[in-house]
N, CA and C atoms as an extended XYZ file, in Angstrom:
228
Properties=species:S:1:pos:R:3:atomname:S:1:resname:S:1:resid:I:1 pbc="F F F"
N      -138.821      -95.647       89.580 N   UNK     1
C      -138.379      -96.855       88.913 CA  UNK     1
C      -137.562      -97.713       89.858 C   UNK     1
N      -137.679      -98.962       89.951 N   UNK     2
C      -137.223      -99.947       90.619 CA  UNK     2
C      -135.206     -100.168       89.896 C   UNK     2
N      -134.818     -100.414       90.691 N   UNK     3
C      -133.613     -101.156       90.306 CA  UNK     3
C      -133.785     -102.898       90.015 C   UNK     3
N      -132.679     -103.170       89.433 N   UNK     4
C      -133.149     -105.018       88.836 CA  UNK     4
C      -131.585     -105.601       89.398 C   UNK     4
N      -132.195     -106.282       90.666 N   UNK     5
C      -130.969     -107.362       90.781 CA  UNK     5
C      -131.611     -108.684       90.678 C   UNK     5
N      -130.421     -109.265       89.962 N   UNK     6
C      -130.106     -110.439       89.159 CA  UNK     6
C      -130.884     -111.506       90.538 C   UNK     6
N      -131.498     -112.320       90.479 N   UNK     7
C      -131.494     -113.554       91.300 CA  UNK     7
C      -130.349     -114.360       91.264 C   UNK     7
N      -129.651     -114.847       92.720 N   UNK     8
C      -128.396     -115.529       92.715 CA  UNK     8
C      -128.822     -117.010       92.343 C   UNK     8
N      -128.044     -117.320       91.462 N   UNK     9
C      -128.233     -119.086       91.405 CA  UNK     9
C      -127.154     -119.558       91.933 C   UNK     9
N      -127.323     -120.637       92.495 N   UNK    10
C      -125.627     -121.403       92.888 CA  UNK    10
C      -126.012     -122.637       92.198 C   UNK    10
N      -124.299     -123.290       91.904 N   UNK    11
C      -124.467     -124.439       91.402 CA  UNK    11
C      -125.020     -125.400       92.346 C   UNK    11
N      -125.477     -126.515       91.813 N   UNK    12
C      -126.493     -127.278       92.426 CA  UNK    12
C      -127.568     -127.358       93.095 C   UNK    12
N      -128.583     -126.020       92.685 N   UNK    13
C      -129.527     -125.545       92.908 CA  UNK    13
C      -130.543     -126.385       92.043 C   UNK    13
N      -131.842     -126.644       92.539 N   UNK    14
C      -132.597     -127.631       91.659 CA  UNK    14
C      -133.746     -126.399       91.116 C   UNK    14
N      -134.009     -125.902       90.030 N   UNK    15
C      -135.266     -125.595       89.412 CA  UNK    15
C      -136.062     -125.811       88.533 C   UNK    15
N      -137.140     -125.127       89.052 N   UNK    16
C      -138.332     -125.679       87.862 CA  UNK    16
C      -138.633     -124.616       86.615 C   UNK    16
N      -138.511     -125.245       85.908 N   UNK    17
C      -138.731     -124.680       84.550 CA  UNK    17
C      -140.684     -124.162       84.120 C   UNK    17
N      -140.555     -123.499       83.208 N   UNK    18
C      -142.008     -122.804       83.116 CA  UNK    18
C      -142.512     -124.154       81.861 C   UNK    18
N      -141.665     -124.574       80.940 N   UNK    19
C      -142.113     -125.969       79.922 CA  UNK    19
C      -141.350     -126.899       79.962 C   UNK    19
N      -142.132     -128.339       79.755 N   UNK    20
C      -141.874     -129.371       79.761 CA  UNK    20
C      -140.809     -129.608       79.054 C   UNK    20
N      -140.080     -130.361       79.752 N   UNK    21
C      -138.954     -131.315       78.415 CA  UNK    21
C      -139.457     -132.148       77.864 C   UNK    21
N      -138.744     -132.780       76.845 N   UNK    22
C      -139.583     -133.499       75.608 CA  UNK    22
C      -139.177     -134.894       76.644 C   UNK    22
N      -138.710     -134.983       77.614 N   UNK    23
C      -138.498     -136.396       78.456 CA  UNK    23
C      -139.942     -136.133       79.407 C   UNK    23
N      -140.532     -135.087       80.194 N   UNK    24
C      -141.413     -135.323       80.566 CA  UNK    24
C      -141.379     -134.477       81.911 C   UNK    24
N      -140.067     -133.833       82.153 N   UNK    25
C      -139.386     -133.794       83.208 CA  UNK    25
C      -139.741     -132.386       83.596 C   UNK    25
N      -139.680     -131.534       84.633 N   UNK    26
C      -139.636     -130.119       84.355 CA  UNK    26
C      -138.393     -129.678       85.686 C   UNK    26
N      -137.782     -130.563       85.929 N   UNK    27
C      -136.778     -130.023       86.968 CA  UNK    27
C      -135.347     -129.968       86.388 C   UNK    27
N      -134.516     -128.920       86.602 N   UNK    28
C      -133.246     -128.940       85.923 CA  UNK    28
C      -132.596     -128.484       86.995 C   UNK    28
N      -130.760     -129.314       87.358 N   UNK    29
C      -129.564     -129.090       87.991 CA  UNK    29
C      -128.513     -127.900       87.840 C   UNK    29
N      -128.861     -126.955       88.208 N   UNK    30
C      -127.647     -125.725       88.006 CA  UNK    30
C      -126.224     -126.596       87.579 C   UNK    30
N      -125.658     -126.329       87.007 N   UNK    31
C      -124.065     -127.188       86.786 CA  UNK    31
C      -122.601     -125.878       86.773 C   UNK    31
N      -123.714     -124.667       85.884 N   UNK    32
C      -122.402     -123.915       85.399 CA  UNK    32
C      -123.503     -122.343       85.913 C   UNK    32
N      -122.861     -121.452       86.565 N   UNK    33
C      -123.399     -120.573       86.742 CA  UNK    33
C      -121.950     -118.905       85.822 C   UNK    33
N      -123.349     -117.802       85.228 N   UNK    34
C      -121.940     -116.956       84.761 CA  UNK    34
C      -122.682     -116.399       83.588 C   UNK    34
N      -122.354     -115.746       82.783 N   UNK    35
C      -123.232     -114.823       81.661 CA  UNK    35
C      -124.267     -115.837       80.654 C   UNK    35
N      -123.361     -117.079       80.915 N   UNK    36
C      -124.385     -118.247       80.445 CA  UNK    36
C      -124.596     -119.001       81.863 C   UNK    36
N      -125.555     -120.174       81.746 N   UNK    37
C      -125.608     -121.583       82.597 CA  UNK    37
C      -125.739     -122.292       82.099 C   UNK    37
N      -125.660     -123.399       82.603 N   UNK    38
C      -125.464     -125.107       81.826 CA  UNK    38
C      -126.353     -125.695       83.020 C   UNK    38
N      -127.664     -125.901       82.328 N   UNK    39
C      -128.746     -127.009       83.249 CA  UNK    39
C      -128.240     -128.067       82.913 C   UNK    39
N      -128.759     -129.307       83.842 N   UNK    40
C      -128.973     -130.827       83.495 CA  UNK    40
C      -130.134     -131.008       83.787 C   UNK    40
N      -130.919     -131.745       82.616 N   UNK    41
C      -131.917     -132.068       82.868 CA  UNK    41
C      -132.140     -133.091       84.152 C   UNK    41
N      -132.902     -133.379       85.127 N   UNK    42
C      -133.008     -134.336       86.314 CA  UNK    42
C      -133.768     -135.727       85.942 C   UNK    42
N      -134.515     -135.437       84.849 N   UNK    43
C      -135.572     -137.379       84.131 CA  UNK    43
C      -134.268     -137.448       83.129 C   UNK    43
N      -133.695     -137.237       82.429 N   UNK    44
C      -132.899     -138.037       81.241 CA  UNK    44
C      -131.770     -137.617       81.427 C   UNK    44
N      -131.023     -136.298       81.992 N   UNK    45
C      -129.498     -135.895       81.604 CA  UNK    45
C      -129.018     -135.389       80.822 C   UNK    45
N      -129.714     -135.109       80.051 N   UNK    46
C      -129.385     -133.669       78.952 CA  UNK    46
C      -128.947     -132.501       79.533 C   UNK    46
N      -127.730     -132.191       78.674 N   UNK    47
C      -127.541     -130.805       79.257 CA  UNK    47
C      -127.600     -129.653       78.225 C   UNK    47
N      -128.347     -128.616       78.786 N   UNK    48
C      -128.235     -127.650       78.041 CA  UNK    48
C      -127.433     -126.414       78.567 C   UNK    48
N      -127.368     -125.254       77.568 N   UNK    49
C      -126.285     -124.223       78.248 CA  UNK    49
C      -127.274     -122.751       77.099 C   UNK    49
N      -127.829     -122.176       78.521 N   UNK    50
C      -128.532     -120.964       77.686 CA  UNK    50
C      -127.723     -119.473       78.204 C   UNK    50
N      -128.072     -118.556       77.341 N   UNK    51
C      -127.373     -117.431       78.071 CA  UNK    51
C      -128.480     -116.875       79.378 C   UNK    51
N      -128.049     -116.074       79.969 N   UNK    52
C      -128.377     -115.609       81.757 CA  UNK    52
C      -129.938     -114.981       81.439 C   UNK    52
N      -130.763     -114.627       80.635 N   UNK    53
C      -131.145     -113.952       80.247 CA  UNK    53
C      -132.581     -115.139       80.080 C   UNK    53
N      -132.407     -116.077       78.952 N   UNK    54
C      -133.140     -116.619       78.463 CA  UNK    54
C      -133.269     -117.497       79.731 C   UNK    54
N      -132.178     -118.213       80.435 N   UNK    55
C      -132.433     -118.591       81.993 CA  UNK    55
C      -133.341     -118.176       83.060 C   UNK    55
N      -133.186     -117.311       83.033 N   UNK    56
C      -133.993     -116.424       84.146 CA  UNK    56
C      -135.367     -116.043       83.572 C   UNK    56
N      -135.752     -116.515       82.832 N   UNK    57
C      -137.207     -116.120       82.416 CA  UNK    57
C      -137.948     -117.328       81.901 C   UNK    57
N      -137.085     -118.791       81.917 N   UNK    58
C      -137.786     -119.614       81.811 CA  UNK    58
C      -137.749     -120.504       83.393 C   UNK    58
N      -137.050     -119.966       84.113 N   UNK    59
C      -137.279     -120.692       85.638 CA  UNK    59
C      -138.438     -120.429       86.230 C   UNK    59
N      -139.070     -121.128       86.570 N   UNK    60
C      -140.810     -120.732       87.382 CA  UNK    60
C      -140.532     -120.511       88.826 C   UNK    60
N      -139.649     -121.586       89.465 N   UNK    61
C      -139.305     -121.280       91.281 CA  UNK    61
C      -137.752     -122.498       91.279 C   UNK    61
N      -137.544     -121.982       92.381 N   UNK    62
C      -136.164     -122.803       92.922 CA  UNK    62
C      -136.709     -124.187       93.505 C   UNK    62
N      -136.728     -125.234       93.489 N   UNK    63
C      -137.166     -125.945       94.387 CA  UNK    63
C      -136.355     -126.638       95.475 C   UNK    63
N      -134.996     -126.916       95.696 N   UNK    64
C      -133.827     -127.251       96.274 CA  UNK    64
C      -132.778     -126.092       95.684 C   UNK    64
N      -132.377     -125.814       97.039 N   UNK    65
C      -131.059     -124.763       96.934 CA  UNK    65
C      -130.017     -125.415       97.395 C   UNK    65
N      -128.923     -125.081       96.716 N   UNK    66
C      -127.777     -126.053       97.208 CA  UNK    66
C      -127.092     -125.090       98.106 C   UNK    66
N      -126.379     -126.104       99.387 N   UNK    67
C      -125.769     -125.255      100.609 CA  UNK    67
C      -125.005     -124.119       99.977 C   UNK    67
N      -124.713     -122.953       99.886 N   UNK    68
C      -123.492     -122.334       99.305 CA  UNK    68
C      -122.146     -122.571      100.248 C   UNK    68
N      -122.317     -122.611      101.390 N   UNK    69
C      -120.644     -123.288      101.971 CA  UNK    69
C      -119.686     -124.145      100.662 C   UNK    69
N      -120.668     -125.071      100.280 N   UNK    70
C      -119.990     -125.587       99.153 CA  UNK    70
C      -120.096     -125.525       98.007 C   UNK    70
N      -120.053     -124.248       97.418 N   UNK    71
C      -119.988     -123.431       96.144 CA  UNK    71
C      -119.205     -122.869       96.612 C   UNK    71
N      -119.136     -121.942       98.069 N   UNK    72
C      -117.474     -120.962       98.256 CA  UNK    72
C      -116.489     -122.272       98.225 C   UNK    72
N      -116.346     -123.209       98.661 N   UNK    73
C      -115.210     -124.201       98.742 CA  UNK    73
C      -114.746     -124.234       96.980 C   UNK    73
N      -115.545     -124.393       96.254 N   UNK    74
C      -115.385     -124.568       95.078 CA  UNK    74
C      -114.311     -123.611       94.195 C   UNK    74
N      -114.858     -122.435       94.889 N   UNK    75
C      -114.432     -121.678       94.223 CA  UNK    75
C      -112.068     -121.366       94.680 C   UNK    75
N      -112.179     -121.919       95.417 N   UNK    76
C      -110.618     -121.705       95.998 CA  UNK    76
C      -110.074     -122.099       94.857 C   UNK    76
C-alpha cells in the first residue's frame, strides 16, 4: 500500500478546475490555504471556500505556481 501525501498548494497558485463556472471560467486563485481554501474565481471574482478534501479532487492541474519565497515572507 502506498502512503498519501497531500499536494502542496501555495497561495497564489493558479488552477484548473475539473467543471465550469457558471461565468464560463475554469481557472481559480489560491487565496487561503489550511484544512479549508478560499479560491477566487479568475473570469468574475467570486470567491469560494471548500474544505481540503473536496479541493483536491476537483483541481484537474496547477497551471501557474506562485514563487513560494513569497508565501515564506508572508508567513513572518
Amino acid at each position: 500500500m502506498g502512503s498519501y501525501y497531500p499536494k502542496k498548494y501555495n497561495i497564489g497558485d493558479i488552477v484548473e478546475t475539473r467543471k465550469v463556472h457558471p461565468c464560463g471560467s475554469k481557472e481559480w486563485e489560491v487565496i487561503r490555504v489550511g484544512a479549508d481554501f478560499k479560491i477566487m474565481c479568475k473570469g468574475c471574482g467570486r470567491v469560494v471556500m471548500l474544505p481540503r478534501v473536496k479541493f483536491e479532487k476537483s483541481v484537474k492541474k496547477v497551471i501557474h505556481e506562485a514563487d513560494p519565497e513569497v508565501n515564506e515572507q508572508e508567513d513572518l
